[in-house]
Structures are given as structure tokens and as C-alpha cells.
C-alpha distance (Angstrom), angle and dihedral (degrees) to the residues before:
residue distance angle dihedral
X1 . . .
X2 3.77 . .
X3 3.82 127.0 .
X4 3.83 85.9 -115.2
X5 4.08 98.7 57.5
X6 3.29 92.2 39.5
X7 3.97 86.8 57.2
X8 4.06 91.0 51.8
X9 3.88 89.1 45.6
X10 3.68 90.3 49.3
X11 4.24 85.8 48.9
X12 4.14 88.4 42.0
X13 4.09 82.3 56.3
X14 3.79 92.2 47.5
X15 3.68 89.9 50.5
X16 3.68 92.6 50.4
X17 3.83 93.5 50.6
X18 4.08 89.7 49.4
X19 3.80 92.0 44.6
X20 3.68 87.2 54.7
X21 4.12 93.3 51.4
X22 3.70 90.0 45.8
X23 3.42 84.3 49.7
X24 4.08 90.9 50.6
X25 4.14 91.8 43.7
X26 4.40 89.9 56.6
X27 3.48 86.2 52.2
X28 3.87 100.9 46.6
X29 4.49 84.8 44.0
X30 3.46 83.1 50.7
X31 3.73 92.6 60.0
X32 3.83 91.5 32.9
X33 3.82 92.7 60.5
X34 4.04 100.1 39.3
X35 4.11 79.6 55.6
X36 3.71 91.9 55.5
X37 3.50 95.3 52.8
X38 3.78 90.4 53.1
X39 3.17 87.4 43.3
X40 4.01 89.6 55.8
X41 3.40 89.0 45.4
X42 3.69 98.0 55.8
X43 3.35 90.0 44.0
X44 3.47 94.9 59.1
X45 3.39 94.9 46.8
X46 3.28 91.4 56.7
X47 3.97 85.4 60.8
X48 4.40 117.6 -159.4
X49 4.08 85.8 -4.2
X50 3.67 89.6 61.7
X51 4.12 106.3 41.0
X52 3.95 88.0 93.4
X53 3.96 87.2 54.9
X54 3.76 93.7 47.6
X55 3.44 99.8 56.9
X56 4.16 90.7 54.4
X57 3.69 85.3 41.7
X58 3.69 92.9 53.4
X59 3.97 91.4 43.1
X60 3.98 86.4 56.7
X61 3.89 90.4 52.2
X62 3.63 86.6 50.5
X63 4.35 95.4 51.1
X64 3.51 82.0 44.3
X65 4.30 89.9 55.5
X66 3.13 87.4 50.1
X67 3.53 106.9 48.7
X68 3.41 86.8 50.7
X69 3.64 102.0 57.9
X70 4.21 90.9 43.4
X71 3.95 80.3 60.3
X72 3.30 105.3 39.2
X73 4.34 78.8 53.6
X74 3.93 92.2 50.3
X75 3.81 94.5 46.4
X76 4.44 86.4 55.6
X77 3.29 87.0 49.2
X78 4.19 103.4 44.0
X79 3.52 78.2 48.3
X80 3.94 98.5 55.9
X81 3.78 84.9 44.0
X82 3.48 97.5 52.9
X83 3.56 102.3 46.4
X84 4.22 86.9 54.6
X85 3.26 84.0 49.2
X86 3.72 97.8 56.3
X87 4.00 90.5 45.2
X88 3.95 89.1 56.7
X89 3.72 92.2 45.8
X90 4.39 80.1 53.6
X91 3.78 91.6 55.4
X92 3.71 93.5 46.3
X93 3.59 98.9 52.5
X94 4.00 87.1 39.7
X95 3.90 85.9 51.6
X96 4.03 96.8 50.9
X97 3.88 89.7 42.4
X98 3.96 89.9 60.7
């Protein structure tokens, strides 16, 4: 194996490993956001005693919106990565086999 494939399997690993965390964070701003909105229900139940606690509530939902779309962005673009990865890894291979 040459230096070179075994620097895009090393990257393909990488990828792997961050796909997984991304995978990890959408799961944990999943969770984060279906608190908030108990959160802002409680908080309105608890009516005028509860306005201070729906504003951080709401703020939460909104890190949590946010988080999500930044991940959501880094997962396209892993993804673009990858796959040009895996078409350079193809030529390599097709290059030492000639």
C-alpha cells in the first residue's frame, strides 16, 4: 500500500469518527429541544410565576435550532468529502493495478 492511500484511508477513518460525533450531537439537540418545549410548557402552566423561565426555556430551544442546522451543514459536507474521497482512493488503486 502506498504512502498516498494509506493517507486517504487514514482521512476515510477520520471521517467515520466525525460522522459518528455528528451523529452523537443530533441526538443530544434532539433531546435538548424536546426539553425546551416541556420546559415552555411548564412554564406556561405555571402562568406570571413562570414568564422568567420561559424566556431561558425558549433561548435553549433556540441553541438547540441552531445546533441543529450547523450539523445538519457539516454532515452535507462530510458527506461531499467523503464520497471524493472514495473516488480518489478508486484511481489510486486503479493506478497501482496498471
Amino acid at each position: 500500500m502506498s504512502d498516498q492511500e494509506r493517507i486517504i484511508e487514514l482521512t476515510a477513518t477520520l471521517a467515520d469518527v466525525v460522522s459518528r460525533k455528528v451523529e452523537e450531537i443530533k441526538k443530544v439537540t434532539g433531546t435538548t429541544r424536546i426539553l425546551a418545549l416541556n420546559a415552555l410548557i411548564e412554564a406556561a402552566r405555571a402562568g406570571e410565576a413562570g414568564k422568567g423561565f420561559a424566556v431561558v426555556a425558549g433561548e435553549v430551544k433556540n441553541v438547540s435550532e441552531s445546533i441543529d442546522g450547523i450539523t445538519q451543514s457539516l454532515e452535507a459536507e462530510m458527506g461531499a468529502a467523503v464520497d471524493e474521497l472514495g473516488k480518489l482512493a478508486g484511481r489510486l488503486r486503479a493506478d497501482a493495478a496498471e
